[in-house]
N, C-alpha and C positions, 0 to 999 in steps of 0.2 A: 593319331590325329595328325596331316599333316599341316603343314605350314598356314595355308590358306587359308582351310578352317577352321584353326584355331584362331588368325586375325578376324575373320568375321565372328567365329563365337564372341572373341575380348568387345569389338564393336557393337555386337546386340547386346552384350549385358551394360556396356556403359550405357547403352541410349534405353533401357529398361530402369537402371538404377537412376538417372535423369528424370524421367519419366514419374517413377517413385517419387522422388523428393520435393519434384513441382506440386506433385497431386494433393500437397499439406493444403488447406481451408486457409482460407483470408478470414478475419475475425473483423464482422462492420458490427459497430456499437453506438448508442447513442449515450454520448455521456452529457450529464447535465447539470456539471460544474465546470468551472475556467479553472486550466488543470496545469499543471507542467510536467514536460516530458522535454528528452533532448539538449534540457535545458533552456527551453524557453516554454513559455507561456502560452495554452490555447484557451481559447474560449467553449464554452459548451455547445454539441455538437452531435455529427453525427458522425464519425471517424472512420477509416480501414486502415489496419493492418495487414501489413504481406510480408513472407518472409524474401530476403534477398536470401541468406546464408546463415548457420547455426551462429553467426557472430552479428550479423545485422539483421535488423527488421525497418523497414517502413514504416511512419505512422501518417496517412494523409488526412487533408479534411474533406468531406463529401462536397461541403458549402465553397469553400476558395480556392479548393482542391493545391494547397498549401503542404511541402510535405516535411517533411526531418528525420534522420536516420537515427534509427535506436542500438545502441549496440548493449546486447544482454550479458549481463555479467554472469551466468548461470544457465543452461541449456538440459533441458532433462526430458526424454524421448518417453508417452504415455503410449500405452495400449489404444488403440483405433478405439474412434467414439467418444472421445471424452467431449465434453460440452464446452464450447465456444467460450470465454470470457476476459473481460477485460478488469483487473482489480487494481482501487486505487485506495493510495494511504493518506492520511489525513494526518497535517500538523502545524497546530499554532493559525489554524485557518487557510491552509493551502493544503489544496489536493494535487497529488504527484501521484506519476502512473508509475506502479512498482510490476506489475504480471501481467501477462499474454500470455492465452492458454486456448492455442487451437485445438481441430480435432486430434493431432498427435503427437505434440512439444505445449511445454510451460516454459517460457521464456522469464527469467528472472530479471528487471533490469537493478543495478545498480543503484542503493540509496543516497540519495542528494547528500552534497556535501553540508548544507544547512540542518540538517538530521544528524548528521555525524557530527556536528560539533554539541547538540543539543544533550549529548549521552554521558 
């Protein structure tokens, strides 16, 4: 292979594995508790998440369109298909968004500091 086509090979596969990693599902949810994520406080809603990168995610609101970046402390790549969800943990009265789980990553975020001292 000479030179040439091996820089255009390297070039289509980068804009193919691009192409791949965009293709991941944005996860819209209607959650229907005042929740905290980010570290601040939402209201109940109707939300999207998008991934920026295996370290950030997006959390917007549909209604103020309001956003704040999630950085997951845990990244774990599923099998295509998995089912869309958003799970939230509950404690002392407050709901915290703990998973993001598009069609092909579970995004783990990090448990609040007020949790960790609870233990």
């Amino acid at each position: 292979m000479n030179r040439v086509s091996l820089s255009i090979f390297i070039i289509v596969a980068g804009v193919a594995l691009a192409t791949v990693a965009s293709a991941e599902t944005n996860v819209v949810a209607n959650i229907r508790y005042d929740f905290v994520a980010g570290g601040k406080t939402h209201t109940g809603g109707t939300y999207k998440v998008y991934r920026l990168s295996s370290e950030a995610l997006v959390l917007q609101s549909e209604k103020t369109r309001t956003s704040v970046f999630l950085h997951p402390s845990m990244h774990e790549d599923l099998l295509s298909g998995q089912q869309l969800n958003i799970k939230l943990i509950r404690s002392q009265g407050v709901y915290y968004l703990s998973e993001v789980q598009t069609d092909v990553s579970v995004y783990t975020l990090p448990e609040p500091h007020i949790l960790k001292q609870s233990h």
